[in-house]
SEZA-590263 format. One record per atom (N, C-alpha, C, O): x, y, z. Coordinates in nm, 2 decimals, decimal comma, always signed. Example, Ala and Ser with C-alpha at 12.3 -4.5 7.8 and 13.67 -1.06 7.14 Angstrom:
     xx     yy     zz
  +1,32  -0,57  +0,78
  +1,23  -0,45  +0,78
  +1,32  -0,33  +0,78
  +1,42  -0,33  +0,85
  +1,28  -0,22  +0,71
  +1,37  -0,11  +0,71
  +1,29  +0,00  +0,79
  +1,34  +0,11  +0,80
% end
This chain:
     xx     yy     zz
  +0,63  -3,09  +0,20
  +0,60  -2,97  +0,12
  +0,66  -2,98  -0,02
  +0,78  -3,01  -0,03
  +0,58  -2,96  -0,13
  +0,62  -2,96  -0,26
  +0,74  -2,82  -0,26
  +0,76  -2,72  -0,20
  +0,80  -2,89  -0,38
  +0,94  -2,76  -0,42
  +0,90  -2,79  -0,57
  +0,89  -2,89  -0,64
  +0,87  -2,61  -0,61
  +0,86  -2,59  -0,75
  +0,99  -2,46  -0,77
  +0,99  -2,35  -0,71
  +1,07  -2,50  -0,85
  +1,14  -2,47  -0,93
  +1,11  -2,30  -0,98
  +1,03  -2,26  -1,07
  +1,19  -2,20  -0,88
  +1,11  -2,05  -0,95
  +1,26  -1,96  -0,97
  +1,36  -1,97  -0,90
  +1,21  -1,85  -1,12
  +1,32  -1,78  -1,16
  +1,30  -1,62  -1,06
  +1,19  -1,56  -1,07
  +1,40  -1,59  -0,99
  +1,35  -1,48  -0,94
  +1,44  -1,30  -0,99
  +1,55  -1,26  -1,02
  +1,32  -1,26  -0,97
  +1,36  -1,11  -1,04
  +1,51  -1,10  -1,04
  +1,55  -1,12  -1,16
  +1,62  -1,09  -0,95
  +1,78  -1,12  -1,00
  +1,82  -1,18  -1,07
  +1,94  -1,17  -1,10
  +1,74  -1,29  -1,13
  +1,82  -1,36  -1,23
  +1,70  -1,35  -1,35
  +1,75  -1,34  -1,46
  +1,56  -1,33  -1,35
  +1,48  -1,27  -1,48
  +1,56  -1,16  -1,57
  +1,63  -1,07  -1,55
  +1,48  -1,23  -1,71
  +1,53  -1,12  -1,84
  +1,40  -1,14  -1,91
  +1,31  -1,22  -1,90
  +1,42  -1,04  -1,98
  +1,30  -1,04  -2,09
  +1,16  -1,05  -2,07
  +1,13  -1,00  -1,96
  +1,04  -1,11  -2,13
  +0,92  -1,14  -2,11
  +0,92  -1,12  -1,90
  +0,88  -1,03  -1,83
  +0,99  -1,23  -1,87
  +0,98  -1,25  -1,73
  +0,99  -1,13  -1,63
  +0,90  -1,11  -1,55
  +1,12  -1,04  -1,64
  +1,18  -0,92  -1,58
  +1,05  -0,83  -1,60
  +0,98  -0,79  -1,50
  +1,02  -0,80  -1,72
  +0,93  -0,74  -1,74
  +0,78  -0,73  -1,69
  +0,72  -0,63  -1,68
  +0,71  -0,88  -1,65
  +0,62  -0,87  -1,58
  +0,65  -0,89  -1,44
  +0,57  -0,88  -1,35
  +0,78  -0,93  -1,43
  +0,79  -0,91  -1,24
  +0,75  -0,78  -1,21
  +0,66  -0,75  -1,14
  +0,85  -0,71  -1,28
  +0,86  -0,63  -1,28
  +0,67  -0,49  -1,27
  +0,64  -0,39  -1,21
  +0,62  -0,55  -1,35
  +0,51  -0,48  -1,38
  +0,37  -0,56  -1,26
  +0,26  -0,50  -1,23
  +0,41  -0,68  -1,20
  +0,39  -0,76  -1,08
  +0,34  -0,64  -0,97
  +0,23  -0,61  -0,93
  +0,51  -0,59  -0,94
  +0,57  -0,48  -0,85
  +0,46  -0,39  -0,86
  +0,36  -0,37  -0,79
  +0,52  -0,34  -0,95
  +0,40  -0,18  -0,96
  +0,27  -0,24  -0,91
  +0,23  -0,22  -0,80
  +0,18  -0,32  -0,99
  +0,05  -0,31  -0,93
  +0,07  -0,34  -0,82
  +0,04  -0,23  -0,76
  +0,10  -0,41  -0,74
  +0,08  -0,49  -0,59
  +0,19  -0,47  -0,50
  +0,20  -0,54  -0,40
  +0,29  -0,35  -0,51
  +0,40  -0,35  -0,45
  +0,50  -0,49  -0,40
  +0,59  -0,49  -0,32
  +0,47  -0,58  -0,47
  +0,52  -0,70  -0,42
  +0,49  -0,82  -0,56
  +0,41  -0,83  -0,65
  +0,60  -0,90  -0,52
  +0,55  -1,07  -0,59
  +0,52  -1,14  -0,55
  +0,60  -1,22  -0,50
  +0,37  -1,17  -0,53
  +0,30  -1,26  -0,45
  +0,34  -1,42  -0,52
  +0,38  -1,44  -0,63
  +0,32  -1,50  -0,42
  +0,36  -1,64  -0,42
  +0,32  -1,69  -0,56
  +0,38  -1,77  -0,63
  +0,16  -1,60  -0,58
  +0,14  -1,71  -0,72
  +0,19  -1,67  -0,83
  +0,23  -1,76  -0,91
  +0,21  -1,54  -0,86
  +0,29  -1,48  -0,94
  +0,44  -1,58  -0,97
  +0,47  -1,63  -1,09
  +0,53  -1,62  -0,80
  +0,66  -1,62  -0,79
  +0,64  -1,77  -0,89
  +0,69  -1,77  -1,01
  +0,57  -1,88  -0,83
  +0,54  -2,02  -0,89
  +0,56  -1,97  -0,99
  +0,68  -1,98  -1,01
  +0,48  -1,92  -1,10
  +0,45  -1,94  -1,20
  +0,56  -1,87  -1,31
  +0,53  -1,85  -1,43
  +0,68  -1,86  -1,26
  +0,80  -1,78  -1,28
  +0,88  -1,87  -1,39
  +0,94  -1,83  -1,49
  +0,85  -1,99  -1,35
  +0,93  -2,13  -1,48
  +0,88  -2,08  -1,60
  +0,98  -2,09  -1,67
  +0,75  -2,03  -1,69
  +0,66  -2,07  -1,75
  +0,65  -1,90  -1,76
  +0,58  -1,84  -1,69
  +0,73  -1,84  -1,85
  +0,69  -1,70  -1,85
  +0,55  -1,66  -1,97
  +0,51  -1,55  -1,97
  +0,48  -1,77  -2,07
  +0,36  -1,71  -2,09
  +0,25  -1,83  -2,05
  +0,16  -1,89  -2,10
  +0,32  -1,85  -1,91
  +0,19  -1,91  -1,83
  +0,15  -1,79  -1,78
  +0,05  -1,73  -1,83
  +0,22  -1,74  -1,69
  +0,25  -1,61  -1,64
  +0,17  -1,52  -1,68
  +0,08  -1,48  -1,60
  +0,20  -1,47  -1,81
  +0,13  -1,36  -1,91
  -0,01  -1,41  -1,92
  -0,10  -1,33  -1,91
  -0,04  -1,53  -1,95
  -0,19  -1,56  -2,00
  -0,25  -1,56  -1,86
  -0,36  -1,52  -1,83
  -0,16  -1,61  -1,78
  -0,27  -1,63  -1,64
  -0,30  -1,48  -1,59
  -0,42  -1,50  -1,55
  -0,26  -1,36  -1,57
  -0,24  -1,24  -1,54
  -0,36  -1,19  -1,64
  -0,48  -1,18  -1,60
  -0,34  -1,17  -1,70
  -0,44  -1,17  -1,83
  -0,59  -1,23  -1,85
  -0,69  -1,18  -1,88
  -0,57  -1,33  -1,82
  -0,72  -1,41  -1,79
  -0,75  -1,38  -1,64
  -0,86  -1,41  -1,61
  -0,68  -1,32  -1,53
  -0,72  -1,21  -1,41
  -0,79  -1,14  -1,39
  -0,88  -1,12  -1,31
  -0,73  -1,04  -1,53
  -0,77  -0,95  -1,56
  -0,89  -0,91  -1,59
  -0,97  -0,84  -1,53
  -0,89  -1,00  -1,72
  -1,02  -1,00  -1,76
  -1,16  -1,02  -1,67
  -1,27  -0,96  -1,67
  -1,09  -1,14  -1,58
  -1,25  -1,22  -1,47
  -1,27  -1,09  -1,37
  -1,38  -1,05  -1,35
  -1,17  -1,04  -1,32
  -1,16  -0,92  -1,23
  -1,22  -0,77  -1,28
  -1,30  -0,70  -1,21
  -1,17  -0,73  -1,40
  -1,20  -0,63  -1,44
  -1,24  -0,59  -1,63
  -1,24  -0,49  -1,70
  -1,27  -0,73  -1,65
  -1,35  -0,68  -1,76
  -1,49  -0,68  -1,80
  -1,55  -0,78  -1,75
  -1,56  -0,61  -1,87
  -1,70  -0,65  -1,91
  -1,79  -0,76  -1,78
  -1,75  -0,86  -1,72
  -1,87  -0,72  -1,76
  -1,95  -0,88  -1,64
  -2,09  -0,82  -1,60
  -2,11  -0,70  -1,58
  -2,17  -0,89  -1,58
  -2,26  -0,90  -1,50
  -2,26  -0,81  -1,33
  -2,32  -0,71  -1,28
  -2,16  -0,91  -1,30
  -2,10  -0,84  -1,17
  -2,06  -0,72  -1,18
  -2,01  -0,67  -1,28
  -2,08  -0,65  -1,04
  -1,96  -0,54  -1,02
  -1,85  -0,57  -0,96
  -1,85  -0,69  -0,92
  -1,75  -0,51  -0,93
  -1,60  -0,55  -0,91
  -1,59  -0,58  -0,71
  -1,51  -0,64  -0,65
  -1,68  -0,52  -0,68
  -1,67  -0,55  -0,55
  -1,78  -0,69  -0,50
  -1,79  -0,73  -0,38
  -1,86  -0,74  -0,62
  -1,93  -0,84  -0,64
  -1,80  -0,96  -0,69
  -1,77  -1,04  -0,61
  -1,76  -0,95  -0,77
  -1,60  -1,03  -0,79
  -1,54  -1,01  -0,70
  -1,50  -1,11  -0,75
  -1,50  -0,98  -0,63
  -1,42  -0,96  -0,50
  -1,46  -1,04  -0,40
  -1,39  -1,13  -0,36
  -1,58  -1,00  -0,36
  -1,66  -1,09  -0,26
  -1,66  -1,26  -0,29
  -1,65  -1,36  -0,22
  -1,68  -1,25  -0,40
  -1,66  -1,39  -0,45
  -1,56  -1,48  -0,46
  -1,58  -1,60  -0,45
  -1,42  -1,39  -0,50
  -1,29  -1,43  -0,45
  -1,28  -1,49  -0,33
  -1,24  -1,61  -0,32
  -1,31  -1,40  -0,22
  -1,30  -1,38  -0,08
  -1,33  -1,51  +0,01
  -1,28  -1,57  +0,10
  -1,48  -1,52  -0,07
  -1,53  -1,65  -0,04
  -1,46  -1,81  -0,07
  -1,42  -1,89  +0,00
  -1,46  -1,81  -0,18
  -1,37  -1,91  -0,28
  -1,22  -1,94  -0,16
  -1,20  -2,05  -0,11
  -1,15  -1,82  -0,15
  -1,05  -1,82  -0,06
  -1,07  -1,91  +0,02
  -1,02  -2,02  +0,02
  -1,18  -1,85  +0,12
  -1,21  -1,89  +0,32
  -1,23  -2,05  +0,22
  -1,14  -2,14  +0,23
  -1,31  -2,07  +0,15
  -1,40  -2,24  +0,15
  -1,22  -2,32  +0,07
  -1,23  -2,44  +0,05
  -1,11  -2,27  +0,04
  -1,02  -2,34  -0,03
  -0,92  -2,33  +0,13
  -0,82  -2,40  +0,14
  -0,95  -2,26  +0,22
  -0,84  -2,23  +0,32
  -0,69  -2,14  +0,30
  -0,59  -2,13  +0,37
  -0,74  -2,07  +0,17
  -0,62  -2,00  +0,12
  -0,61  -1,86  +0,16
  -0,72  -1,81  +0,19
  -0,52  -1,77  +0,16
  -0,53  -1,66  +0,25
  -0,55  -1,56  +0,12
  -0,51  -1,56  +0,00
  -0,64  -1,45  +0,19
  -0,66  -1,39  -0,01
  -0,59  -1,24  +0,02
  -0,58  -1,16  -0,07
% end
């Protein structure tokens, strides 16, 4: 099993604290991919952000059309969604 290197909310400041932190609120929790991406605080921010956007900005799709799509993506990668 790979070991990546992650900063966790107790020891986060700034940029970092702040989106754990805002992590929290949406999702009640810091999900794993969130936690990874903890080294790299405007990986973090752009990746969250480019979520955003695929999830809930402007599209073709509707959001439970993106969703489904996720869902699927998930089952065919073996990842739990």
């Amino acid at each position: 099993m790979p070991w990546i290197r992650e900063i966790h909310l107790e020891e986060a400041t700034g940029l970092l604290k702040r989106q754990l932190h805002a992590a929290i609120k949406r999702a009640g929790r810091i999900w794993n991919i969130i936690q990874v991406m903890s080294i790299n605080e405007m990986v973090l921010k752009d990746s969250i952000k480019f979520y955003q956007t695929i999830m809930a900005g402007e599209s073709p799709l509707t959001r439970s059309q993106r969703e489904m799509l996720a869902v699927v993506v998930s089952v065919e990668n073996n990842c739990y969604y």
